[in-house]
N, C-alpha and C positions, 0 to 999 in steps of 0.2 A: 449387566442388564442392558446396556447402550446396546449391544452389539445384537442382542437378542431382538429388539425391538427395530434395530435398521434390517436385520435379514430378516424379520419376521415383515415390515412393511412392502422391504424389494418384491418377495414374495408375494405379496397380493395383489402389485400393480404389474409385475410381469404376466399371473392370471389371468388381469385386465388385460390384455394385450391376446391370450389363447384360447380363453373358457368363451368364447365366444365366437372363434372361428368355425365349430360344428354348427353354428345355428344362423351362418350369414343366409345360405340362401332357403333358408325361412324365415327370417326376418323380410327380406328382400321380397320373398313373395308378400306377407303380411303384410309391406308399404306397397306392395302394387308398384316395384319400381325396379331400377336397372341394377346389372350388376356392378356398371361404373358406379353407380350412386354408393352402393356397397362397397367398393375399396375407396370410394372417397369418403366415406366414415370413419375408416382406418388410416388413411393418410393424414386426415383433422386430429386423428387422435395423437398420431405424431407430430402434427404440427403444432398442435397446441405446449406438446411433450419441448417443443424446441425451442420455442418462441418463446417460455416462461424458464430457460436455465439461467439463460443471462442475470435474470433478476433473484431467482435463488441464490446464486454464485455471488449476487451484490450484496444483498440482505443476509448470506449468512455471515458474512464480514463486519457488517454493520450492527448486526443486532444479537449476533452469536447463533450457534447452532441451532435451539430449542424450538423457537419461535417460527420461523420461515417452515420447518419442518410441519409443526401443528400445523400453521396456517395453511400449506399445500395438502395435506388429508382434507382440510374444511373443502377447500375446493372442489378437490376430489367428490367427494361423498355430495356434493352441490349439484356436478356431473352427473354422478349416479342417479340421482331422483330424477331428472329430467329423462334419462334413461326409459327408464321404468315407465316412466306416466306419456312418453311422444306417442302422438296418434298420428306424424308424417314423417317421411324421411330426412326431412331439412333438420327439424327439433331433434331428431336421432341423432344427426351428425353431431349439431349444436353439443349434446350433453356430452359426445363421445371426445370433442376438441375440449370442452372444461375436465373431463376426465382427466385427460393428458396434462394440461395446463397444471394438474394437481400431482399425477404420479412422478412428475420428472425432479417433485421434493425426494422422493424416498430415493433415487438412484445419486443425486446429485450432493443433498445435504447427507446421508448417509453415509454413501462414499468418502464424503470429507468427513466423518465423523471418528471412523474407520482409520483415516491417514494418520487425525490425529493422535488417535493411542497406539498406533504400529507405524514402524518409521524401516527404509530400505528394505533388505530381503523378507525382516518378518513382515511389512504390510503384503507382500506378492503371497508368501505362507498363508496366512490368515483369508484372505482373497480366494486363493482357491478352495481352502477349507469352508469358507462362509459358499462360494459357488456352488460346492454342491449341494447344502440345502436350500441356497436361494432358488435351485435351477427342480424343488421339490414343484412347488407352486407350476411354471409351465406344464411340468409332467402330468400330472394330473388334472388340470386345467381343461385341457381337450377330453379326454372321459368324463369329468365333469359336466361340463357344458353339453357333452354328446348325451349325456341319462337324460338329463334337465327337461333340453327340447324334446325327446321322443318323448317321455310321460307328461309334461310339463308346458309350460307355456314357456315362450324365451326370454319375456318380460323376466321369469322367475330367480335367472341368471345373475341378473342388476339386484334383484333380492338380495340374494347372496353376496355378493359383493359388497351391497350398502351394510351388512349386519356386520360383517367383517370388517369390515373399514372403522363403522362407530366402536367397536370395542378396541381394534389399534388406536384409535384418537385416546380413549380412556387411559388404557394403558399406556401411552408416550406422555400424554399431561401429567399424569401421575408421577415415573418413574425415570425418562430420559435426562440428564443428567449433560448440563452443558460441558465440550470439552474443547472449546476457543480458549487456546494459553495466551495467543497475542493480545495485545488491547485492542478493543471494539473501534472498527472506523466508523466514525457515528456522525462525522462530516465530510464524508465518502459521497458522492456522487453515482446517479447510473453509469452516466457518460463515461467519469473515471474509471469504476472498473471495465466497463464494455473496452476501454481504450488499455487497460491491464491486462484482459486477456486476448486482445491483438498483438498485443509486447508480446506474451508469452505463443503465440502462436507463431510469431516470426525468427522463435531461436531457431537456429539452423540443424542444431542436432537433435529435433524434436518434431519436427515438420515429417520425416519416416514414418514413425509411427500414426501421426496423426491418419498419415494417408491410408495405413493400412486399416487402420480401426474404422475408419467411413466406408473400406471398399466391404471388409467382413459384414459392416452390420449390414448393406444394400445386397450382399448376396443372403443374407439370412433373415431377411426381410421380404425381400423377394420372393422367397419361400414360403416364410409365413403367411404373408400375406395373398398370396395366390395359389396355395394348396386346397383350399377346401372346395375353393370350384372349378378347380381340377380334377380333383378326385371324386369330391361327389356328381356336379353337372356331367365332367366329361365321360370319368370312371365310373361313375355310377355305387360309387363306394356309400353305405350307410353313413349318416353321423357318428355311430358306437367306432364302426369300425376307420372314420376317418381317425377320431379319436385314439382308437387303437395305436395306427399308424402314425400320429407326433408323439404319441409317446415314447415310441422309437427312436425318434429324432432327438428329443428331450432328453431319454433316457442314455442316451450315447455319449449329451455333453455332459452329465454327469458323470461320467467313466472318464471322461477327458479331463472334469476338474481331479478326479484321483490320481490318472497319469502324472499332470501335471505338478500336483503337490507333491509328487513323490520324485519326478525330475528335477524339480529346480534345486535341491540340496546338492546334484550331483554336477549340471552342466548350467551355463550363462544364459542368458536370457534369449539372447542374441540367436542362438544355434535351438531353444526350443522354437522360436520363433519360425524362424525355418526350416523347425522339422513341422508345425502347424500350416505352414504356406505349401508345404509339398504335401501334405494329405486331402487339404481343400482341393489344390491343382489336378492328384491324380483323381480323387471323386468325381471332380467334372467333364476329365477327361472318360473317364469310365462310361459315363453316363451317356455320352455323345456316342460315343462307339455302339453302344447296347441300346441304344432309340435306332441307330439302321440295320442290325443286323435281328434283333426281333420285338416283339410288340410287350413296352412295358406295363408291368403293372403297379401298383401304388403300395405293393407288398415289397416289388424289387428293386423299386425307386428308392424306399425308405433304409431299403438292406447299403445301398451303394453310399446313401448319405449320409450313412455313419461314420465311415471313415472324414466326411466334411465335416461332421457337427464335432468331433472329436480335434480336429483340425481348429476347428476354429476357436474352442474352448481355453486351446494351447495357447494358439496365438492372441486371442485379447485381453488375458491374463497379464501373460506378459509385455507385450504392446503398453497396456496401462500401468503396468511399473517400471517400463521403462521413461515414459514420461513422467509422472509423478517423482519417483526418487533421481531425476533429476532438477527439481525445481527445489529452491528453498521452501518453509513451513509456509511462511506466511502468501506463497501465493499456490498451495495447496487446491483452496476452494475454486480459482480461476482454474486451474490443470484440470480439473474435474469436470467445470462449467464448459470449459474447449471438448473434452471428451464425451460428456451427453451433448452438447452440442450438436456435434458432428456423428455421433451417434444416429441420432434423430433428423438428422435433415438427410443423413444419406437415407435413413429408413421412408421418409416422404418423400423425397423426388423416383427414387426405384420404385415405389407402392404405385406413384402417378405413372413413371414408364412404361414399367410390365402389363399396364392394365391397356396399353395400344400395342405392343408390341405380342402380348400374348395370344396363341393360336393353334393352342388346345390342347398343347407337348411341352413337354419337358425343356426340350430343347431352349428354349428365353432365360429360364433360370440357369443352364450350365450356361451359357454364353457370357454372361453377366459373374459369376463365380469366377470362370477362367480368365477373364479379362484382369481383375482386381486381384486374381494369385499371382498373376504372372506380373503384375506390375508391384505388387510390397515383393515377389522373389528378386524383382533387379534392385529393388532397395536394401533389400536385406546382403545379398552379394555383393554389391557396392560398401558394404558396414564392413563385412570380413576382408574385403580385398584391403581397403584403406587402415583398417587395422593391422 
């Protein structure tokens, strides 16, 4: 049941994150406001997402699993109504940062939840396995959100979302089931862990990964976050059909969580890792080529970045069990706390970049893709040679 209720939560806060990108710029016109104000929504929402691991990461040590976990849905769902009821774009942002401040319980306690009833290759197993239906919620998320606003108001989004969410609350009070074997550090400190998962950030055979995992999520962020007014402002693409069009994307890393479950029985981590770094690499490369030689569209954009979303599926898979089943149990919840961490700050500082650097093409997104494959490939190449 544990496991059911953590991929069933990842799943609704990932939503949050895409059931609402077909209706940014109708919301945007509804505030009478800019588009910046519109990816600074989205960036609050990761900030908030960042700003609040540290202290899950503390509080699930201290108090055990159960409780930090309830208490980040209350938040959540706190978010949400503010959502729903803003008549400006400041209070918009406002609920979209407590949003975040709420979802980064389910990735981060979750994920620790996860570690502790699977332990080395079966936790990467079960990982991929839980991926691909956690990766159900993004997928349809975008056609979601894309029906909602064409018949619907956008407010009605946040509906859905809050109704979802109180029945998760019910069902996790009810039935989640603590699974902290260690003894509770119950005269733990913030500071002390914040300075725990600096130790753990400074081992030397873990700092690879780390970097790869910040560069993947900033190119798939980057994406996320500035595709819809791309496609719809620039492309002129519908809501249904931008929606169509992540599905694709969404629907690719799903295939890549199968790949991947079905690789790792046969090869190391290490060598999928780098077969993920060269699918992202050649995706971007493709894409750059195919922006001068003829005029893209958001049909053939999506065709090329499947080979990335598949890539990248591969690689933070195993990136994350690489670090993890290198760490003892007990500092489990910090390895998790470093990885949404860094998750999420690479996804707000790229949300904030791209939104001055973009200029109307494709092109900012491969740039920023190629950049961070080519730098986890010298790491990764650097792993095999010294092996």
């Amino acid at each position: 049941m544990n496991v059911f209720i953590v991929t069933s939560l990842i799943i609704l806060f990932d939503m949050t994150m895409t059931i609402v990108n077909p209706a940014m710029p109708t919301i945007r016109n509804y505030f009478d406001t800019t588009v910046f104000m519109m990816k600074c929504s989205a960036a609050f929402n990761f900030l908030g997402y960042t700003l609040s691991v540290i202290l899950y990461g503390h509080y699930a040590d201290v108090f055990g699993r159960r409780k930090p976990l309830i208490f980040g849905i209350i938040f959540y769902l706190f978010g949400t109504i503010i959502c729903i009821f803003s008549q400006y774009d400041t209070i918009f942002i406002l609920g979209r940062f407590l949003q975040g401040l709420g979802e980064s319980s389910g990735t981060l306690v979750g994920l620790t939840i996860i570690k502790d009833l699977y332990h080395g290759n079966a936790y990467t197993k079960k990982l991929s396995r839980m991926s691909v239906f956690m990766l159900i919620g993004p997928a349809i998320a975008p056609m979601l959100g894309g029906l909602i606003v064409a018949y619907y108001s956008w407010q009605n989004i946040f509906i859905l979302l809050f109704i979802l969410g109180v029945i998760l609350l019910l069902i996790t009070f009810k039935y989640l089931k603590e699974t902290k074997q260690d003894p509770l550090e119950k005269n733990k400190s913030v500071f002390s862990s914040l300075k725990d998962c600096i130790r753990i950030l400074k081992i030397r055979s873990i700092i690879p990964p780390y970097i790869m995992i910040f560069g993947i999520y900033a190119t798939i962020f980057s994406n996320v976050s500035n595709m819809s007014f791309l496609f719809i402002d620039v492309m002129k693409a519908t809501p249904i059909e931008f929606a169509f069009y992540t599905m694709i994307y969404v629907g690719a890393a799903m295939i890549g969580s199968f790949i991947n479950s079905f690789l790792i029985e046969r090869y190391n981590r290490y060598k999928l890792i780098f077969l993920g770094i060269s699918m992202i690499l050649i995706s971007s490369i493709t894409m750059m080529i195919c922006h001068y030689i003829f005029a893209l569209t958001p049909l053939i954009i999506e065709f090329i970045w499947i080979v990335e979303s598949i890539g990248a599926v591969i690689m933070i898979n195993n990136a994350n069990g690489w670090i993890l089943n290198s760490l003892p149990s007990r500092d489990t919840a910090k390895g998790v706390t470093n990885i949404a961490f860094l998750k999420l700050f690479a996804a707000t500082i790229i949300t904030y970049i791209t939104s001055f650097i973009q200029n109307g093409t494709i092109l900012p997104f491969s740039y920023v893709a190629s950049f961070f494959a080519i730098l986890s490939l010298m790491f990764i190449i650097y792993k095999f040679i010294k092996k």
